[in-house]
N, C-alpha and C positions, 0 to 999 in steps of 0.2 A: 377620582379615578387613579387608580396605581399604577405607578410605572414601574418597568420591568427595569435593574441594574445590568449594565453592558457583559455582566458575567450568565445571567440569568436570562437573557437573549441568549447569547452561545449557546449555550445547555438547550435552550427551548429548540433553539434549531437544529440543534445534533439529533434530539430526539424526535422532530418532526421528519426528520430525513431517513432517520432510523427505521423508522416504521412504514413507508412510503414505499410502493412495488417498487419503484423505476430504481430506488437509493439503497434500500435494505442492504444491498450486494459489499456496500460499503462500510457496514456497521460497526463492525470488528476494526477497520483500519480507523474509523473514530476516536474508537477506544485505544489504538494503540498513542505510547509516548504523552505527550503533556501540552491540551489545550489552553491556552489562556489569554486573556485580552488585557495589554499593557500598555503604558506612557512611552512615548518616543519610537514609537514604529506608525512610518509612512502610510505603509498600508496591511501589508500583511505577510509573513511570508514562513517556509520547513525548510529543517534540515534532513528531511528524507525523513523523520520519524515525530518530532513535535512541531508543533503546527502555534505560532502566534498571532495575534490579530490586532491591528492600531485600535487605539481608544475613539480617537478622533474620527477615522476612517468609519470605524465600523458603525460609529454612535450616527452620522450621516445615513445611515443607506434603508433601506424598506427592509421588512422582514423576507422576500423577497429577493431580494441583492443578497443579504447577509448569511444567507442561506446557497446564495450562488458560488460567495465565497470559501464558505465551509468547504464545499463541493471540490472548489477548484484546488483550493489544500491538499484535501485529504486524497484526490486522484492525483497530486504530484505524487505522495506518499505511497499511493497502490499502485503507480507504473513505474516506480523508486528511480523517477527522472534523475533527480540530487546526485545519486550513485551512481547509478550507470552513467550519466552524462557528462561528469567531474572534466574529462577532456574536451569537450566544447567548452565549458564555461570559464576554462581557463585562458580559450583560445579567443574568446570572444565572446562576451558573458552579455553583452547585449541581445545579439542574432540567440543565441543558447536561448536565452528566457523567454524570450517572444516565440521560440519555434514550440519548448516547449507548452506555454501558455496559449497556443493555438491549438494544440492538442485538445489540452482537456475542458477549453469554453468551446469549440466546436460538440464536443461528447455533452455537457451541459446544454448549450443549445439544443441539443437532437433529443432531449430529453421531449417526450412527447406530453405531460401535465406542466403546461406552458405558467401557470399558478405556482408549482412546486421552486424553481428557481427562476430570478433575471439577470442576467448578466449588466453588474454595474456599466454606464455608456464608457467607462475610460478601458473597459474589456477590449482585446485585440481579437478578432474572431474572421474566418476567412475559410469559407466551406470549400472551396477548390483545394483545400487541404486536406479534407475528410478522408480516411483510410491512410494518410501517409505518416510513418515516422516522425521521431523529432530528427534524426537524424537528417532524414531525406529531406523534412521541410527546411534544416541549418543551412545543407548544400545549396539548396535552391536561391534562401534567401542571400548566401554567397554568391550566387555568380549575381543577383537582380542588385547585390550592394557593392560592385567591384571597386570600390573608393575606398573602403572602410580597412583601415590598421589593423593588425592583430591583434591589438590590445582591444579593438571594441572602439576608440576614438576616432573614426572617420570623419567624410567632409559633408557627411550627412548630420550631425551635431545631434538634434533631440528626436530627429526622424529618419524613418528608412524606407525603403520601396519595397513594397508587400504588392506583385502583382499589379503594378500599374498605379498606386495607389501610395502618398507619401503619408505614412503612417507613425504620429507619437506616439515614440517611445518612455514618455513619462506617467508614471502614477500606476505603473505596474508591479507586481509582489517581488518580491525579493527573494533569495536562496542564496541560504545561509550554507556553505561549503566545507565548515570548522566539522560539523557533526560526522560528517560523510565518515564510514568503518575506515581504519588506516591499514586492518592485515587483512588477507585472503577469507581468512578463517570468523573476523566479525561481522564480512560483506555477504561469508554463507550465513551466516546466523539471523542476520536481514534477511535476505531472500526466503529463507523457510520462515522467516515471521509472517511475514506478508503475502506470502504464495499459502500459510497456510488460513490466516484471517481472510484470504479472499475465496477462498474454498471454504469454507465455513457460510461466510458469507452469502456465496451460489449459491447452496441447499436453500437456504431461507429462499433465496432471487427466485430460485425454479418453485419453490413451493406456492410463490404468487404469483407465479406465470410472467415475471419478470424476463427479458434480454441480456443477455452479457454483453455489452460492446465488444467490438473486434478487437480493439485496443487491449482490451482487460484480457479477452481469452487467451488472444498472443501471449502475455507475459507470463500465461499460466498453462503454455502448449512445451514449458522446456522437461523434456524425459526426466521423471526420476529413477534414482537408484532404488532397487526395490526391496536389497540387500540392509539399507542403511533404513528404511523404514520397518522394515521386519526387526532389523537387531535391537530400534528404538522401542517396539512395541513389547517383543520379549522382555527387555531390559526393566519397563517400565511395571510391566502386570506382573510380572512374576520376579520379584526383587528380594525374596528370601524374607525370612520372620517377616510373615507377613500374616500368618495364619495362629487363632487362638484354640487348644484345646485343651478338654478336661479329663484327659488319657493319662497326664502327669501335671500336679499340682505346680505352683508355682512355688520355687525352693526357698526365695528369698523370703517369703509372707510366712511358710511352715511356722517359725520361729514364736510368731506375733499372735497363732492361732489362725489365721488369715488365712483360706482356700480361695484360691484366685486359681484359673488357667493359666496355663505356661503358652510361650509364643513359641509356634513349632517353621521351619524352613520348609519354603516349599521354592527349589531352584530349579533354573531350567541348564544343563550343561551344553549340550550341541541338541543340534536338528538336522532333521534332512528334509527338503524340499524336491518332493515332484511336481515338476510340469507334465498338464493334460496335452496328450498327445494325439487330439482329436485332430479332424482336416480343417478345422481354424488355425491352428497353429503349426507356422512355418521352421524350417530348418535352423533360421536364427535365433527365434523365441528358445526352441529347443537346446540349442547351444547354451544358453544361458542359465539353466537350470543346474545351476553345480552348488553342492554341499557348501553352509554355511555355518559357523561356528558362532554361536551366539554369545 
């Protein structure tokens, strides 16, 4: 019988989940940054865009678990907790992981082919939290831990109170902080990676009659500029020499005897953008229709 090497599991599960209604949605964020399963990690844990997995950990669990894992990764990565959350986890990097961690093994639990993922038993999971924030679950688990430091070392030591319920906090993933964007301008560059791998990802989801979670839609309900997608799309399709014709020979080949096409420009200088001014569209849409220079 042949056994599969712990890198060869990964891959198998990424592509079982790939192709799967309920997971497909997450494809794209699979692929983003750099999977790998290493020596010397506990369990598993991202820096908002690569994803790594213990040797040890992962070589333990069913195909089943290990696949629960993938999951839980890759949706810290598509609800780019790591980034947006950098201030909890500063503040309190314990309460921070468990709130976030309840998020996305709640969304894995709710997963309705009960086969497709298990959540490992040392998983933190608490359905009275369904539909809420990491945020709102941090606050909460704030006031339910009013013992606990700022630093995360309270008098609660390896447990906290989740709801009535004194809950270890050991053997959970890790988040790595180091990776997190440091300007303005690399934490945009995240967000259209990921905002746009999970809208890629939709099409396929809806194509197989998949759900979005609420979770997932939310983080993909923030308005875009529709200025800075039009400029991108101009910029990209019509970028000059970019067109081959046989109207004028190519000068440099003349020499050689060599008739080749010459690359001819085809650029775009400005545009103008009208807005439909049916009774769908309000006075503010209309406001916003103003000349754009490409």
């Amino acid at each position: 019988m042949a056994y599969l090497t712990d890198e060869e599991r990964l891959k198998k599960g990424h592509i079982t989940l790939m192709r799967h209604q309920e997971t497909a949605l997450y494809g794209n964020i699979m692929m983003m940054g750099e999977s790998a399963v290493e020596d010397g990690i506990p369990t598993a844990y991202t820096d908002g865009t690569n994803k790594k997995y213990g040797r040890e950990f992962m070589s333990k669990l069913t195909d089943e678990e290990s696949r629960a894992v993938i999951m839980h990764e890759n949706l810290h990565v598509a609800l780019m907790h790591i980034p947006r959350h950098k201030d909890l986890m500063k503040e309190d990097g314990t309460l921070a992981n468990v709130a976030m961690d309840i998020v996305v093994n709640n969304i894995i639990d709710n997963l309705q082919d009960k086969k497709l993922c298990k959540l490992p038993d040392s998983a933190i999971l608490d359905h009275k939290f369904d539909g809420w924030s990491v945020r709102e679950i941090y606050n909460e688990l704030k006031k339910q831990n009013p013992d606990r430091k700022k630093n995360g070392q309270g008098n609660g030591g390896n447990e906290i109170n989740i709801n009535g319920k004194q809950v270890s906090v050991q053997g959970g993933d890790e988040h790595d902080i180091t990776g997190i964007p440091a300007t303005a301008e690399e934490m945009k560059k995240l967000e259209e990676s990921v905002g746009r791998a999970l809208r890629e990802g939709g099409i396929l989801a809806g194509r197989l009659g998949a759900k979005v979670p609420r979770e997932v839609s939310a983080s993909l309900d923030k308005p875009i500029d529709w200025k800075e997608v039009l400029r991108d799309f101009v910029s990209t399709a019509v970028r000059g020499r970019d067109e081959l014709t046989w109207r004028r020979f190519h000068r440099g080949l003349l020499a050689n005897d060599i008739l080749a096409p010459s690359v001819e420009a085809e650029t775009m200088t400005e545009i103008i953008v009208a807005i439909d001014t049916s009774g769908s569209i309000d006075q503010e849409m209309i406001g916003k229709g103003v000349r754009v220079t490409a």
